[in-house]
N, C-alpha and C positions, 0 to 999 in steps of 0.2 A: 466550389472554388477550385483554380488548379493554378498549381503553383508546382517548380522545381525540385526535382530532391534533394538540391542544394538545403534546400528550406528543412528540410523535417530529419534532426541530427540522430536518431533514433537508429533510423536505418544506415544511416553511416556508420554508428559505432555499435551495430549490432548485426546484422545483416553483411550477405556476401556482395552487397549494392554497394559496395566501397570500394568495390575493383571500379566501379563508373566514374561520369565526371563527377559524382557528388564526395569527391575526396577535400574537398573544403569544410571542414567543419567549422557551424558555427557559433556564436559565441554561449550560445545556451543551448541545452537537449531539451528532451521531453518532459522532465520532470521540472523544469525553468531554472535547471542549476547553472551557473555561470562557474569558468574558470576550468571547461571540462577536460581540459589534456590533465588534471590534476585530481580526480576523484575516479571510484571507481564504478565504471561499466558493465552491466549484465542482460540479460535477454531479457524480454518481458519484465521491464522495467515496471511499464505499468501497474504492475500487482503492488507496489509500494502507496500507490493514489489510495486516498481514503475514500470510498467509495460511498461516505453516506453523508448524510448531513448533520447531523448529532454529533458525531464524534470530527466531521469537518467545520463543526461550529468550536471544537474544541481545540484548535490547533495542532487537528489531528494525534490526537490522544483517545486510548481507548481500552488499552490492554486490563484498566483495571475498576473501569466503570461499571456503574450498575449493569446486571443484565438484560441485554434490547435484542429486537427480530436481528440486528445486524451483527451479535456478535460471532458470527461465525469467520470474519475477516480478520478478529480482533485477538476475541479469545473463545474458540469453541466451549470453551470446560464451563462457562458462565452461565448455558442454558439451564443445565439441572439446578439453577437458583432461582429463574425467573418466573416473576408473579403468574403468571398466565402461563395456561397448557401448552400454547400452539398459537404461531402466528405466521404470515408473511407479507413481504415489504418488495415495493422497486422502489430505485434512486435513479437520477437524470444529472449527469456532468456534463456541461458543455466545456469542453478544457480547452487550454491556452487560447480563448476568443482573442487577447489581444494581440498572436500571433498567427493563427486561422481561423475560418469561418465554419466549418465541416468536421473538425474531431470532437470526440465526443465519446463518453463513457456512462453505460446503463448497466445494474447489478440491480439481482433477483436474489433473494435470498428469501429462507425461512427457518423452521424449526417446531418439534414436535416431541412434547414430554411422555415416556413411558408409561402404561399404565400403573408401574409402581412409584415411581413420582422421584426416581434414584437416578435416571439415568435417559436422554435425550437424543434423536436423532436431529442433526443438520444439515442444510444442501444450499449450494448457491449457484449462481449461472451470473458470470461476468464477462462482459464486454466491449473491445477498445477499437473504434476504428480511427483512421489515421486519415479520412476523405481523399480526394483525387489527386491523386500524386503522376507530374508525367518521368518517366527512367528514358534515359538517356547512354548512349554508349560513349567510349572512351573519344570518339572525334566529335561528339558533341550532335551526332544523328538520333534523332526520335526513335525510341524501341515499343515503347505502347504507353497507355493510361491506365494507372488501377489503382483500386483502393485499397492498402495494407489494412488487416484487422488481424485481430488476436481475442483467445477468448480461455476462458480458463472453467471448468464444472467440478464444484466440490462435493462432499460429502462425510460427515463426522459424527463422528460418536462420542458422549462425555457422560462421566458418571460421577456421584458422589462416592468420595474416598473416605469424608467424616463428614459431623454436622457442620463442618465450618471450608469444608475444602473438597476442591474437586478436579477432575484431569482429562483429559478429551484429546482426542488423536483425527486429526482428518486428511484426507486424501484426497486428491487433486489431479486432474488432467488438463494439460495445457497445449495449445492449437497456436501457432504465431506460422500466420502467410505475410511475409514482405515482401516479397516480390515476384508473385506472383508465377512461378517458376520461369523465371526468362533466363537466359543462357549469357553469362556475361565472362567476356576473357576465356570464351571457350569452355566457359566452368559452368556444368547446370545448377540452377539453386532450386529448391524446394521445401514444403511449407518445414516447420520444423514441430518439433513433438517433445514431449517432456511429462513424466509422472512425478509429482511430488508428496510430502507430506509435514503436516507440523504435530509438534506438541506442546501440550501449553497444562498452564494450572492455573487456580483460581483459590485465594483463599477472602473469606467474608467474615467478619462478626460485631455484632450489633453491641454494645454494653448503654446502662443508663449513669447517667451523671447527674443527679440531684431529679428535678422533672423531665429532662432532654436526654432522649437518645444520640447515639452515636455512632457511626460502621465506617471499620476500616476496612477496607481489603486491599489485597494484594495481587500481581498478574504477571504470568510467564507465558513466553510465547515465540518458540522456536518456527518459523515458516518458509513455507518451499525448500526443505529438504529433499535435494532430487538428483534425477539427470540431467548432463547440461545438454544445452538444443543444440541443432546441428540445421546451417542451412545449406549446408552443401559438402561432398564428401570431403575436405578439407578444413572445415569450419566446424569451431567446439564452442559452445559461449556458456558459460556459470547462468543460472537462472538467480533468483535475487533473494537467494538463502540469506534470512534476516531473523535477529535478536531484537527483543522486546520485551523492555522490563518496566514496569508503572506501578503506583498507588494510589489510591485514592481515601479520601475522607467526608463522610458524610454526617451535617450536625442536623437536627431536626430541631428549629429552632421557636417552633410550636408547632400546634396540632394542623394547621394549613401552609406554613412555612419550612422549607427546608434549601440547605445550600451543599454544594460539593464541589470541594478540591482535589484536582488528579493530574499526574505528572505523566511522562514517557520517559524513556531512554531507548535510543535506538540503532543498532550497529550491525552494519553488514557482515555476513560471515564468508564473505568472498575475500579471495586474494587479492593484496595492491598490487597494481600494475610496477614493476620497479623500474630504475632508473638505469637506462643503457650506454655506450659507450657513442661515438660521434658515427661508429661506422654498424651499431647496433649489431654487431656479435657476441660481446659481453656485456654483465650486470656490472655498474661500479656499485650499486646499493639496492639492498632490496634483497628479494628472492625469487625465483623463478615461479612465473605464477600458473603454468602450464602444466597443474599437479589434479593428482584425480579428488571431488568431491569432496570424501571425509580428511583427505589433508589439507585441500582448501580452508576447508571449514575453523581448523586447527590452527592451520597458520594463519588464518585471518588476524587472531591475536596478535601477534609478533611480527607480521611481515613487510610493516611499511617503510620506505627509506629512508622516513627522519626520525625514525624510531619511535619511544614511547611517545613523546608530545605529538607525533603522528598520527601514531592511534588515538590516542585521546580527541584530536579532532575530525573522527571519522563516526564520533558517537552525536548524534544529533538529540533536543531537549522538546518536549514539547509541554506545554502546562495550559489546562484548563480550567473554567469556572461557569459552575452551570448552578442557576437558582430556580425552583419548583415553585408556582402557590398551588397548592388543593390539589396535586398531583394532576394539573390540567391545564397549566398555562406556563413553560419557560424560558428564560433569558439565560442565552449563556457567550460566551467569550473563551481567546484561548490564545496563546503566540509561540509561535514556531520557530525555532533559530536551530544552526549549526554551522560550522568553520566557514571562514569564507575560502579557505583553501580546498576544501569539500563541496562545493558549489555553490555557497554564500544564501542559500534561500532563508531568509527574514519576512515571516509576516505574522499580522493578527487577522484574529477572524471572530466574529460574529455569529448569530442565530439565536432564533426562535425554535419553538415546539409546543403544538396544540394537542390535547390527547378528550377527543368526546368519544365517550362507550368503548366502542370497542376498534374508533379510529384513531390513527397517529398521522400526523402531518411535521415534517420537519424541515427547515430551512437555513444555507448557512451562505456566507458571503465572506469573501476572503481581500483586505488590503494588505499589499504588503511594502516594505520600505521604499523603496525605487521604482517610480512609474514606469520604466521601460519595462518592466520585468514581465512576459507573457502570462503571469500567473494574478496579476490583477485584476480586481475584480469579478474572482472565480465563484461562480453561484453552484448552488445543489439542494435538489428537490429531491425529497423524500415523501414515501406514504407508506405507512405499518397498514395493517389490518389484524386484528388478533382473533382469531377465528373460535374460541369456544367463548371468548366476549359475544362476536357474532351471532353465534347460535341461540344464545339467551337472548 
């Protein structure tokens, strides 16, 4: 399909394609936030999608879920918990279908426990194209066709700290071409590049309560701590340095049955855009957001114009509900909310999860309050494979 770059807001508030005609932005971006002169902005947005189906069945919650092939997006440190040696997984996003037909998001992951059983290697390979996009120059002349993609390759390490806790550090390369180096307003652009990294912890522990067990754990998870991207020699953008704090609780409610509740909190650690003057020379509120990385990071706390009740609405909630029978068949659910001043995105979501031998199948489906909203009816397909299941 080819459509305008009017269409695909991404690039307009990321990308140096905003010198073009596509200087109308519209009312929703990439992420299907609405209200977006009022929330904030970073390059490779994408890496915020939940890229799996489990934890997209869970209203995108995940930081402090059992351990799965996919926690490496979530929380690295979770692998040295999981039941199984080694495993790897793809997922299939087809995103915002109810606003294109051609974008779309596939992530590879896996993971592989040490021979001493303490400590775990991670890797993923994630992928975001943005389909055929036509750029156009400032009089409104044809410059060419192309497809924007972006892609990001991880790789992490997690070890046990105690029997109940653990901690993992991974590393990250990130590749974002929007537009394809073409030369706009005299300004060459070119792909942009970026190394990041997060850290995270996990804490787990099981207790019994009369016949029925019980695990709480707990999840941290610092990610894309990095450089910012650059598409052109003038151009600096924050990559989507983010906080992620969750729980979960799991009851075993007999020897075939079990249910688990798990939460999110999630808050960017990028700077708010502040509030400028008529002739945009001065700040009347706010702070200047054109600060390097680790002060970004710092004043993301404090920096937004309406102050505390500001930041407060910059923290988004997500809570799921996933039920097990016989470790092989589950139903889960999960709703998504945060500020409507912060881009209003409201929904629930659905999914299943079959698990025979040593295959995993997962599937999730997203409605959310407002049919016009391009994030309706968002599906995603999942498939584990756990590999020393396999081999037996």
């Amino acid at each position: 399909m080819k459509r305008t770059i009017k269409n695909l807001s991404l690039l307009i508030l990321t990308a140096v394609a905003t010198n073009s005609n596509a200087q109308i932005t519209p009312s929703q971006d990439i992420m299907g936030r609405e209200n977006t002169s009022n929330i904030i902005q970073t390059a490779s947005s994408y890496m915020l999608i939940a890229p799996d189906s489990r934890s997209g069945a869970l209203g995108d919650a995940g930081v402090a879920t059992s351990p799965d092939i996919y926690s490496q997006h979530w929380n690295a440190s979770k692998y040295v918990f999981a039941e199984n040696k080694s495993g790897i997984s793809f997922s299939y996003t087809p995103w915002l279908r109810n606003f294109v037909d051609d974008m779309n998001m596939a992530y590879l992951s896996g993971y592989s426990k040490l021979k001493n059983q303490k400590s775990a290697i991670g890797y993923s390979l994630e992928y975001f194209t943005y389909g055929n996009l036509n750029f156009y120059d400032e009089n409104g002349s044809p410059l060419k066709d192309y497809k924007p993609n972006e892609f990001n390759m991880d790789v992490s390490y997690s070890m046990k700290l105690s029997d109940h806790l653990s901690g993992g550090l991974t590393m990250r390369y990130l590749y974002s071409n929007l537009t394809g180096g073409l030369t706009l307003h005299s300004e060459e652009t070119h792909a942009g590049h970026s190394v990041a990294g997060d850290l995270s912890i996990y804490y787990s522990k099981e207790k019994q309560i009369g016949s029925k067990y019980n695990t709480w754990a707990f999840g941290v998870n610092i990610s894309n701590i990095g450089a910012k991207m650059s598409y052109s020699p003038n151009n600096q953008n924050f990559i989507p340095t983010n906080l992620k704090i969750g729980a979960s609780y799991k009851l075993d409610l007999d020897e075939y049955n079990s249910i688990t509740l798990t939460t999110d909190f999630n808050k960017l650690l990028v700077p708010t855009p502040p509030i400028y003057n008529a002739t945009g020379d001065s700040i009347i509120s706010g702070k200047k957001n054109e600060v390097s990385v680790p002060v970004g990071i710092f004043q993301s706390f404090y920096d937004a114009p309406g102050g505390f009740s500001e930041e407060m609405k910059e923290i988004s909630l997500s809570i799921g509900l996933e039920y097990w029978y016989s470790k092989t068949f589950a139903g889960r659910m999960g709703y998504f909310t945060e500020s409507n001043d912060k881009g209003g995105r409201k929904f629930m979501t659905f999914g299943v999860g079959l698990n025979i031998k040593a295959f995993e199948f997962d599937f999730s489906y997203m409605v959310t309050t407002t049919q016009s909203n391009p994030l309706q009816n968002t599906i995603r397909i999942s498939l584990g494979i756990y590999l020393d299941k396999l081999k037996k």
